[in-house]
C-alpha positions in Angstrom: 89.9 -16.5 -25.7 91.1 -18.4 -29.1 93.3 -16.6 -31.2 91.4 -18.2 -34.1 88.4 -16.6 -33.0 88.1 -13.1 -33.4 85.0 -11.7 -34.4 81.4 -12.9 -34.3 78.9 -12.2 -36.3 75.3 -12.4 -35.6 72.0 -12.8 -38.3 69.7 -10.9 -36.0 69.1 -7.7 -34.0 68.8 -7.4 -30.3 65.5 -6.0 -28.9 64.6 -3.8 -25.7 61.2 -6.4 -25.2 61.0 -10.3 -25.7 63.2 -13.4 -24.5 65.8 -13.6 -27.5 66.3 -10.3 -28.4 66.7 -9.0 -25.5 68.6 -11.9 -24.3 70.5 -11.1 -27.5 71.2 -7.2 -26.0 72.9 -8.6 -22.9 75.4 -10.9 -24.7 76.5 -8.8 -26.9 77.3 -6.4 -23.9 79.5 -9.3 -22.5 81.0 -9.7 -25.6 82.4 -6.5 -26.3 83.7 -6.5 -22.7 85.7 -9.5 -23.2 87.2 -8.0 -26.5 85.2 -9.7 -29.0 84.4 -7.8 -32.5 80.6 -8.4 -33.2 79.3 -8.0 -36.4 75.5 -7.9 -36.8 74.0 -9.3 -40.3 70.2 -8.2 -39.9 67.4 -9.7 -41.7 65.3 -6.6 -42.2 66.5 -2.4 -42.7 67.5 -1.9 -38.3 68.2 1.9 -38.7 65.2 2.4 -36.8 65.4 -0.4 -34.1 65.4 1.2 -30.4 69.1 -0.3 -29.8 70.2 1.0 -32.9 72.8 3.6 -31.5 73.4 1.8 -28.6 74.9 -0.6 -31.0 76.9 1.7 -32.4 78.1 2.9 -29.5 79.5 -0.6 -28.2 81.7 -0.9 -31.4 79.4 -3.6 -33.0 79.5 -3.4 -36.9 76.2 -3.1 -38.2 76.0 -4.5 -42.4 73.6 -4.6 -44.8 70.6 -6.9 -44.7 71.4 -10.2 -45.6 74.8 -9.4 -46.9 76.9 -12.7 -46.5 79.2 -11.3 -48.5 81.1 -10.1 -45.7 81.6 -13.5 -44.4 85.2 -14.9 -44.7 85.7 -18.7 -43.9 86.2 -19.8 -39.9 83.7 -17.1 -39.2 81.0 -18.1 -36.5 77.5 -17.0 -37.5 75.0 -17.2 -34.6 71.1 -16.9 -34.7 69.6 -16.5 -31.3 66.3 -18.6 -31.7 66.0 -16.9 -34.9 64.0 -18.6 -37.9 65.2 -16.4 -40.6 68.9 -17.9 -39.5 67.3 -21.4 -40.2 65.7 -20.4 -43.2 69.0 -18.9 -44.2 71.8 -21.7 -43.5 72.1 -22.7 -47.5 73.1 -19.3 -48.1 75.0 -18.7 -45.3 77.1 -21.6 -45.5 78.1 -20.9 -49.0 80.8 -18.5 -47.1 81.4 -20.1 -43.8 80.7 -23.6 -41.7 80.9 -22.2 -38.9 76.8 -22.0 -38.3 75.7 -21.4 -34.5 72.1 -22.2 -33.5 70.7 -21.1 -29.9 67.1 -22.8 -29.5 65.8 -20.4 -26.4 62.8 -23.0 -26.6 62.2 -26.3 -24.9 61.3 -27.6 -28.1 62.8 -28.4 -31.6 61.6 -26.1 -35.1 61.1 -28.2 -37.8 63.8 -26.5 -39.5 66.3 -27.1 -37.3 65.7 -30.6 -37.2 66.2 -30.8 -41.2 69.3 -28.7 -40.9 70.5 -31.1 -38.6 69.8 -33.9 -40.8 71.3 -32.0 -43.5 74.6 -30.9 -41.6 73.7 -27.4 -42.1 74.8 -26.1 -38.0 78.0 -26.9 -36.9 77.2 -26.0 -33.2 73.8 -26.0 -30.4 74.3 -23.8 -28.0 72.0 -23.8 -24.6 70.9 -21.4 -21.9 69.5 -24.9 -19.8 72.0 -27.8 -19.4 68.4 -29.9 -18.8 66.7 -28.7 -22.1 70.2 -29.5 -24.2 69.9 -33.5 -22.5 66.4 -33.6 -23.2 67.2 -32.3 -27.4 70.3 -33.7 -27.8 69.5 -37.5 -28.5 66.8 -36.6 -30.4 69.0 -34.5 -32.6 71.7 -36.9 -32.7 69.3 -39.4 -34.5 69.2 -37.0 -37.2 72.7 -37.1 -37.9 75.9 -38.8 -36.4 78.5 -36.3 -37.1 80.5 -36.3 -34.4 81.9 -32.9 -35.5 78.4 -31.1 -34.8 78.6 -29.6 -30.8 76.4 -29.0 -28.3 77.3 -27.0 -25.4 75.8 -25.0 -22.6 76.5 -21.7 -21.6 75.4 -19.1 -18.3 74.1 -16.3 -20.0 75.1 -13.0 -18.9 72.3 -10.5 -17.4 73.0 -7.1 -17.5 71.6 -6.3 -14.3 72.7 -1.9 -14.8 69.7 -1.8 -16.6 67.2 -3.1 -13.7 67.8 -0.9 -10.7 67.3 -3.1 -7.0 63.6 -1.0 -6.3 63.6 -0.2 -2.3 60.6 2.1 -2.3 57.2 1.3 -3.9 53.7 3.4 -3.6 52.2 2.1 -0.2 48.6 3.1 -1.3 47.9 -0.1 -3.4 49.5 -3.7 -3.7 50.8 -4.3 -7.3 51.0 -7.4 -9.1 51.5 -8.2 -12.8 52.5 -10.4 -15.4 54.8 -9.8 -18.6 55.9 -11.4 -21.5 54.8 -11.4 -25.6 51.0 -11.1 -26.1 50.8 -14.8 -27.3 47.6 -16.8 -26.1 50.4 -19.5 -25.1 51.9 -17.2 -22.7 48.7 -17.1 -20.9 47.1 -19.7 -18.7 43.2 -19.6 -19.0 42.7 -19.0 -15.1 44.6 -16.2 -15.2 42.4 -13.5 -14.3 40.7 -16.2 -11.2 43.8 -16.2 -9.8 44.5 -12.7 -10.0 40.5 -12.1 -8.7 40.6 -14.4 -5.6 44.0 -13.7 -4.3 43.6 -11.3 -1.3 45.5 -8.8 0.4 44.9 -6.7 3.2 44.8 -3.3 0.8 43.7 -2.6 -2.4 45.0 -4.9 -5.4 46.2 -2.9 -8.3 47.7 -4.9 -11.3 49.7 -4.5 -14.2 49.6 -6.9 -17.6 52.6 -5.9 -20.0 52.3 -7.3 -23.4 48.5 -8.0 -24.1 46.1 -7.8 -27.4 43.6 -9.4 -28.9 45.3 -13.3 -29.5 45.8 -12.4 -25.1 42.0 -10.7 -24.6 40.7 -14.5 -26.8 42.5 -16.4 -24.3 41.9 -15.4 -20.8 39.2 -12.4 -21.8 39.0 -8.8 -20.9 40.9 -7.8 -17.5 39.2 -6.4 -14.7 38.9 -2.3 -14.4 41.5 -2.9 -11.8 44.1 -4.3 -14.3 46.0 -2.0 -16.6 46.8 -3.5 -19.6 49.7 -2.3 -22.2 50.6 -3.6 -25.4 54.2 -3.3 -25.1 57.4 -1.7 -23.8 56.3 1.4 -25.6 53.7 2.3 -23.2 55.0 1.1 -20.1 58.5 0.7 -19.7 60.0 -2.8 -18.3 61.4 -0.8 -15.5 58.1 0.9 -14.8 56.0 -2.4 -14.9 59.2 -3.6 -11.9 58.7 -0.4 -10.1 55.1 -1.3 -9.8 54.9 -4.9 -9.1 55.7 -6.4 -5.7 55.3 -9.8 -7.2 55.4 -10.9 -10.6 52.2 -13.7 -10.6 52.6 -15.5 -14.1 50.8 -18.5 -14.4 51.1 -19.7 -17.8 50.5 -22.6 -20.6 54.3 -22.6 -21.8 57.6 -24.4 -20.3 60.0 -21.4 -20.3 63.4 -22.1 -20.8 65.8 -19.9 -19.4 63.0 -17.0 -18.9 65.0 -13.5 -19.1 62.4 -11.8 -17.2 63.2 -13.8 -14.0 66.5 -12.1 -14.1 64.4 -8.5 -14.8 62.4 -9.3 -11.8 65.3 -10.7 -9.2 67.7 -7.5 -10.2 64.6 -5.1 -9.3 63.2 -6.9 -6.2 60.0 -8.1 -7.8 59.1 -11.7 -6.2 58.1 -14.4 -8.8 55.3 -16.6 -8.2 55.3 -18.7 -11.1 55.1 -22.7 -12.8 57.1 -25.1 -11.3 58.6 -26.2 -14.4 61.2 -25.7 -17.0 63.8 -23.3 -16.2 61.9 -21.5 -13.3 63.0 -24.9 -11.7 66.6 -23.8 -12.0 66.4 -20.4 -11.2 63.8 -20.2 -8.8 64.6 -21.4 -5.2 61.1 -22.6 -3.9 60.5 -20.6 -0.5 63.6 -18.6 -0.3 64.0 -16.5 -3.7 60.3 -17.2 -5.2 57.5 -19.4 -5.3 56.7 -22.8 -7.8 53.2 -23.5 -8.7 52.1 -26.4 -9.5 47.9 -25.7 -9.3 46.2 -22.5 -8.9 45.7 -22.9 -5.9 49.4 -22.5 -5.3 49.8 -19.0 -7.3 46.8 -18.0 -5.1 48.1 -18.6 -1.9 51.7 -17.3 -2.2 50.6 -14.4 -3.9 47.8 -13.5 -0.5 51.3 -14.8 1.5 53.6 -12.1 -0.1 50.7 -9.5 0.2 50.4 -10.2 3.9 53.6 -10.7 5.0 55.9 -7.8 3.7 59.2 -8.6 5.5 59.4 -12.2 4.8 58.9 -10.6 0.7 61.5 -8.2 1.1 63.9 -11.0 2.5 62.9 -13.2 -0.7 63.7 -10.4 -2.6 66.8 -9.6 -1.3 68.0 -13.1 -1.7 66.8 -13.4 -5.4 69.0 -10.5 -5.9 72.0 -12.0 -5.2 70.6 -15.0 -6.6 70.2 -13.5 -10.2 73.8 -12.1 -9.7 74.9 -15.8 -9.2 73.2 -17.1 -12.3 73.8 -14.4 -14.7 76.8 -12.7 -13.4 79.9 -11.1 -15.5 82.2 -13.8 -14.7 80.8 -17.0 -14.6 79.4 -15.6 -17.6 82.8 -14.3 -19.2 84.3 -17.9 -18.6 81.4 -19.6 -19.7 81.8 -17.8 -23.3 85.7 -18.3 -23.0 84.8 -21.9 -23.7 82.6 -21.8 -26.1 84.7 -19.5 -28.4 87.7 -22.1 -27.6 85.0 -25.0 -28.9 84.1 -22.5 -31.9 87.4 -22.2 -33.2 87.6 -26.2 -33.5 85.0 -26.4 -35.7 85.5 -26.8 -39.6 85.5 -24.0 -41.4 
């Protein structure tokens, strides 16, 4: 690690539920094992955020909202897909250069592309070496700066908190889907594919993060499907436990979805889009299944209710497939770098 790096600070607060935050969580864990002092600058009061003492507990220094003040220049200031960080760069900058922006999107926010244009972040970091290609030019156009970097990194998964699941209830075959309760999140044949699937007992499924903006899209689940609006009523681990297959058709292009590495770590197979980053994380046939019609989601998912010791062999191998991707050391080397790359920026 650069000597001339040696703290971090982050406008944002990790999360136990949702791709950033929680993605957010699991680097900060990495972090702090490589020696790194983390500083958190959230937006809003976080005293009662759910990963409030754990963050204490890591070490990571916790200041007032907003407070800048504590900023000294050469210090790196990360948001993790954060538009308050976006909105916030003038300010921000008034104290350091060193501005870090990490789009977990396959997109661009309109803020970000001023900022670009107006120099305001120093460096884009990446989960997806194919989503930084696809953004960087486009970026670029914006502004020539050679100075500004864009790198890619592995993210670390912190797999401890997603228990390999052996032993599942036998009475019923459990499927589900999770993610935010946006209507984009949702593909509008959802609940067909989940209704003309078929397996030899009875289907019981599982929807974690649903509402109304969900309920408009796709309509009201069948009696069959247990709906929850978030982690507080049904644990991320609990939704694993119950789902032999994670079936997520959807209307998005994920990124670098985190809860492909919840599923792999807890032997959940995923049956999902064959696009975006389930393209690099997924291995078609062997640790999962890409979709790319309905029918597809609907076959694989009768395959994997049918055939039981070819699923526990997928899910064995996406195990040690999620260890590969999100590991501590590929990981911990990936971050090595981009401190060493952080510490060349100005200041």
């Amino acid at each position: 690690m650069s000597q001339n790096v040696q703290r971090l600070f982050v406008h944002g607060f990790p999360g136990k539920y949702g791709g950033a935050g929680t993605e957010l969580h699991h680097q900060i864990i990495i972090w702090r094992k490589m020696g790194m002092e983390v500083h958190l600058i959230p937006p809003w009061d976080c005293l009662r955020e759910p990963l409030y003492e754990n963050m204490v507990k890591l070490g990571v220094v916790i200041h007032a909202p907003c407070d800048w003040t504590c900023l000294e220049p050469g210090d790196p200031v990360l948001g993790f897909c954060n538009s308050e960080f976006l909105k916030a760069l003038p300010e921000i900058r008034k104290y350091t250069k060193r501005t870090v922006f990490v789009n977990c999107m396959t997109w661009l926010f309109d803020r970000e592309k001023e900022a670009m244009s107006k120099g305001e972040i120093a460096m884009f970091l990446y989960q997806n070496e194919t989503v930084r290609q696809k953004v960087m030019p486009v970026l670029r156009s914006l502004n020539a700066d050679s100075k500004i970097q864009f790198c890619t990194f592995k993210p670390y998964f912190h797999a401890d908190d997603f228990p390999f699941i052996v032993q599942r209830d036998t009475d019923f075959f459990g499927c589900g889907r999770i993610s935010r309760q946006d209507a984009d999140k949702f593909a509008a044949n959802t609940l067909f594919i989940y209704d003309t699937f078929v397996s030899p007992i009875i289907k019981h499924g599982l929807f974690l993060g649903f509402d109304k903006r969900s309920e408009e899209k796709i309509g009201r689940p069948f009696d069959w499907i247990q709906i929850a609006h978030d982690q507080r009523e049904v644990s991320q681990q609990a939704f694993y436990k119950h789902c032999r297959i994670v079936l997520q058709p959807t209307d998005t292009t994920e990124n670098w979805p985190r809860i492909g590495f919840e599923a792999m770590a807890s032997g959940s197979v995923l049956i999902v889009d064959n696009r975006g980053g389930w393209q690099q994380m997924v291995q078609h046939g062997k640790t999962g299944w890409l979709c790319n019609h309905e029918r597809d989601f609907i076959y694989y998912a009768s395959k994997m209710a049918y055939e039981p010791n070819m699923r526990d062999d997928m899910a064995e191998a996406a195990r040690l497939r999620g260890l590969e991707l999100g590991g501590e050391e590929a990981s911990s080397e990936s971050w090595k770098e981009i401190f060493e790359n952080m510490a060349q920026l100005p200041e």
